[in-house]
C-alpha positions, 0 to 999 in steps of 0.5 A: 500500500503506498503511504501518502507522500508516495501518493502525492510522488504519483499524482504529481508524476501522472500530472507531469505525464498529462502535460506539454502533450500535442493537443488537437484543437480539431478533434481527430475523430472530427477530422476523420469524417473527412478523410479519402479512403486511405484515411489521409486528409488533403490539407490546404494551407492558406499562407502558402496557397498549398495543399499537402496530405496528413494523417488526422493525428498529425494536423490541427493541434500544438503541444501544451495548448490546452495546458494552465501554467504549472503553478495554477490548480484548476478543478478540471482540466481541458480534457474532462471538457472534452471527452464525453463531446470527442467520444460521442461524435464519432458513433452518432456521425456513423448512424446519419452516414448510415441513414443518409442523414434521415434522423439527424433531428433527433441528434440535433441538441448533442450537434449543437453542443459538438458545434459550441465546443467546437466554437469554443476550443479553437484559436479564434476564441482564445485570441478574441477573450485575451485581446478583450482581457488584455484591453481591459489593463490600463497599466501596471503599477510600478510603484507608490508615490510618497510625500518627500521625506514622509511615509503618506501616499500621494497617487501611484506610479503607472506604466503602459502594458506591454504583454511582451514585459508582462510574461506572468500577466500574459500567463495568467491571461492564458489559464483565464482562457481557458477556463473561459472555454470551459465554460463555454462548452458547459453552456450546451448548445446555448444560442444555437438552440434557438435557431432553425437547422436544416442538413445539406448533403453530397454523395460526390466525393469530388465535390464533398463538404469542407472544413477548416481550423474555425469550423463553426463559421457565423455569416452576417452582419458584423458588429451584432451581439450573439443574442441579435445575431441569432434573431437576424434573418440576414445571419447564417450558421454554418458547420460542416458535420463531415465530408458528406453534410453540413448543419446550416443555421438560421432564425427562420424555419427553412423550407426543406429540412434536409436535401443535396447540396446544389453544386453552386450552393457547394461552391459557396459553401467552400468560398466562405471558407477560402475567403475567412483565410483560416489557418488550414482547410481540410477536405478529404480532396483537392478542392478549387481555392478560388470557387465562385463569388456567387451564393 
């Protein structure tokens, strides 16, 4: 039986274990829904304007991204978040494949919540909650003004923030991050329950549904708050479920609930995608780059 600092030895030695891992901001179980058949994923980079096959595991991920500083203590972590959403996609995208995508209602409220996890854990998210945290510092205190000669404060002295002198700020904000996501993701589908969802689909596999870094896209007016957004006719909510159909969102009932794809409605689909210049777009084929401006 161990005694209790061999215990604490262990605890702390499975933490170390846990951390510095290479974490998938796109779930791979989620990536292969759009692999070719030899499981590999046509991978575009926008930057460089090339495409280049990976295996799921090695694409979409960084090490250590979803890890607190090692001095923090959170009561859960970024996997505990993660796992009952990971594990239960995969069976359920089986079973709409399977039925050509007739019961997807009945799974709406679990891919609705895949989706705000999917929202939530990607770097977009991040990105805005630790710009909006940042800008929320007006300065650092560098020190306590004192009356000459005497111990009685007068004001304060205060320096600009600048995140490259304020590394344990910067960390902070990070840990902030995350916990942020959490809570996100706890949140259950949330807004997106309070649209109209309809499933477009192909069975072309030259022409399939794309993907990319930040899945879950909003198309609309810019500037709106979440809650107007999800009242505005002119806003749409797209994401991809896999390489043969996709979730579109909107605040009023669409006329059909599910049907194929148009092949112009899959060239607009892709375009907003290649127009967003995300980091990499995935697709289980090369697709055209610069597909037609037209909705």
């Amino acid at each position: 039986m161990f005694c209790e600092n061999e215990c604490r030895m262990l605890h702390a030695t499975q933490a170390a274990i846990a951390r510095n891992r290479l974490d998938h901001i796109i779930p791979r179980s989620y990536l292969k829904g759009f692999s070719n058949a030899t499981g590999k994923v046509a991978v575009f980079e926008c930057v460089t304007k090339r495409w280049f096959e990976a295996n799921p595991a090695n694409i979409g991920a960084e090490r250590a991204y979803y890890d607190y500083s090692a001095d923090s203590a959170p009561d859960q972590t970024a996997d505990d978040a993660f796992k009952r959403l990971e594990e239960g996609f995969p069976p359920i995208r089986t079973e709409l494949i399977a039925g050509g995508f007739a019961g997807w209602r009945a799974r709406l409220p679990f891919l609705l919540e895949y989706a705000q996890m999917l929202r939530a854990r990607s770097r977009l998210f991040r990105t805005q909650f630790v710009e909006n945290a940042r800008g929320s510092i007006r300065g650092v205190v560098d020190a306590v003004v004192t009356k000459d000669d005497e111990n009685i404060p007068t004001g304060l002295s205060v320096r600009p923030y600048v995140p490259a002198n304020e590394p344990k700020t910067e960390e902070q904000l990070r840990n902030l991050s995350i916990t942020e996501m959490r809570r996100e993701i706890a949140k259950g589908a949330a807004l997106f329950g309070n649209l109209h969802w309809c499933v477009r689909t192909t069975q072309d596999m030259g022409n399939p549904v794309i993907t990319a870094d930040q899945p879950v896209i909003v198309l609309g007016s810019a500037g709106l708050s979440e809650e107007t957004l999800t009242r505005d006719p002119d806003t749409w909510i797209i994401f991809p479920l896999c390489r043969e159909a996709c979730l579109i969102g909107n605040c009023e009932r669409m006329e059909t609930d599910t049907e194929p794809f148009e092949p112009s409605g899959l060239q607009w689909l892709r375009g907003q995608f290649f127009r967003a210049d995300a980091g990499f777009i995935y697709s289980p084929a090369h697709v055209d780059s610069t597909p037609s401006q037209t909705s």
